[in-house]
N, C-alpha and C positions, 0 to 999 in steps of 0.2 A: 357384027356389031360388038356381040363381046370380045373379042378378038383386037378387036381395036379399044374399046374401053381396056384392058389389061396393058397393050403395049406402051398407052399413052399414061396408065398409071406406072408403068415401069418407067418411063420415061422420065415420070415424075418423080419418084423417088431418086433415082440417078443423079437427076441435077441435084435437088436438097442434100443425096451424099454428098456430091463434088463441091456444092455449098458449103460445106461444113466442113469438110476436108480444107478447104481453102481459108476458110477461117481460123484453123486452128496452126495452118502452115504460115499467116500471117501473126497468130499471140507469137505462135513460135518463133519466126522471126522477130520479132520485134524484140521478144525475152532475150536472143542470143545479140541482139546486137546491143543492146543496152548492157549487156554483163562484158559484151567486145566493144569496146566504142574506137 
């Protein structure tokens, strides 16, 4: 059981990175295309 509560909190974080990561890779897009139009 805790075995599995830990992978599934790893789990969780992971996404919330890749959330966030993706977030920032669209400000950041968004910033380079406005400055390239």
């Amino acid at each position: 059981m805790r075995i599995y509560d830990l992978r599934h909190r790893m789990a969780t974080d992971l996404i919330q990175s890749n959330t966030s990561a993706r977030i920032v890779q669209d400000i950041l897009g968004h910033a380079t295309y406005k400055s390239n139009p």
